[in-house]
N, C-alpha and C positions, 0 to 999 in steps of 0.2 A: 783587628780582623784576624782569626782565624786561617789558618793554612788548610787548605780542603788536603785528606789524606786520601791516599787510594785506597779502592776496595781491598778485603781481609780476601785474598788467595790462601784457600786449604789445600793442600795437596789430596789429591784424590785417591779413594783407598787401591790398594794394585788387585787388579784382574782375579779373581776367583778360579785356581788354577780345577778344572776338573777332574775327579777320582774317578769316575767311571760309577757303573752299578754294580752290585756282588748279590749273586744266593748265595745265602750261608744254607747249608745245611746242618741242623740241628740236632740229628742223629749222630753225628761225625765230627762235625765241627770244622768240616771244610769250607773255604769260598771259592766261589768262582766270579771271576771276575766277567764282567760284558760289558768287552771292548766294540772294536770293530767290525768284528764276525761275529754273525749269530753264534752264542750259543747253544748247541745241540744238546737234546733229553733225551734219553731211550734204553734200552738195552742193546742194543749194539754196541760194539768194542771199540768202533772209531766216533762214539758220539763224545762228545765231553763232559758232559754228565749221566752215570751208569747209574738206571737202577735194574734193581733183579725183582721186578714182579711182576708176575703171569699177565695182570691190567696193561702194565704198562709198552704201547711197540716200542719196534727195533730204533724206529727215528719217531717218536714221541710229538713232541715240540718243539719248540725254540724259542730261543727270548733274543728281541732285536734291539740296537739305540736307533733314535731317530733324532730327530732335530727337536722335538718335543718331549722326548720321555721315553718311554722301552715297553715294547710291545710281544707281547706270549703270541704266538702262532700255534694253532692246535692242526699235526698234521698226523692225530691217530686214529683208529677206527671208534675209539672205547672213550674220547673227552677228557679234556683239558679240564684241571679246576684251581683257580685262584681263590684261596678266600672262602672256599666251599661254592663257588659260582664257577659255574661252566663258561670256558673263556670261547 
């Protein structure tokens, strides 16, 4: 008679440590990373990400994390667009 063995234990793979999200900017070649605080878009000097064009306001947008995924807020007069879709 056979010796009953115990069940095969795999160790389980470890935790999927998270990077965060980045816009890279493709003109530049910069990234930005979004963390915790929204990332700010605009032409003002204390947003975090500058750009310089007449379209674009002082405070623009923002891109948020959430528990699910990261969310554009469009907070300008002139529209938001992802993808060529107005967010």
């Amino acid at each position: 008679m056979a010796v009953p063995r115990p069940p095969l234990v795999r160790d389980s793979a470890p935790a999927a440590i998270p990077t965060g999200g980045r816009l890279v900017c493709l003109q530049r070649g910069t990234q930005h990373v979004v963390g915790v605080h929204p990332l700010v878009i605009g032409r003002a000097a204390e947003c975090d990400i500058q750009v310089e064009e007449a379209s674009v306001s002082r405070q623009h947008a923002c891109v948020l994390r959430t528990p699910t995924g990261y969310v554009v807020v469009d907070s300008s007069t002139h529209g938001t667009y992802v993808n060529y879709e107005r967010v």
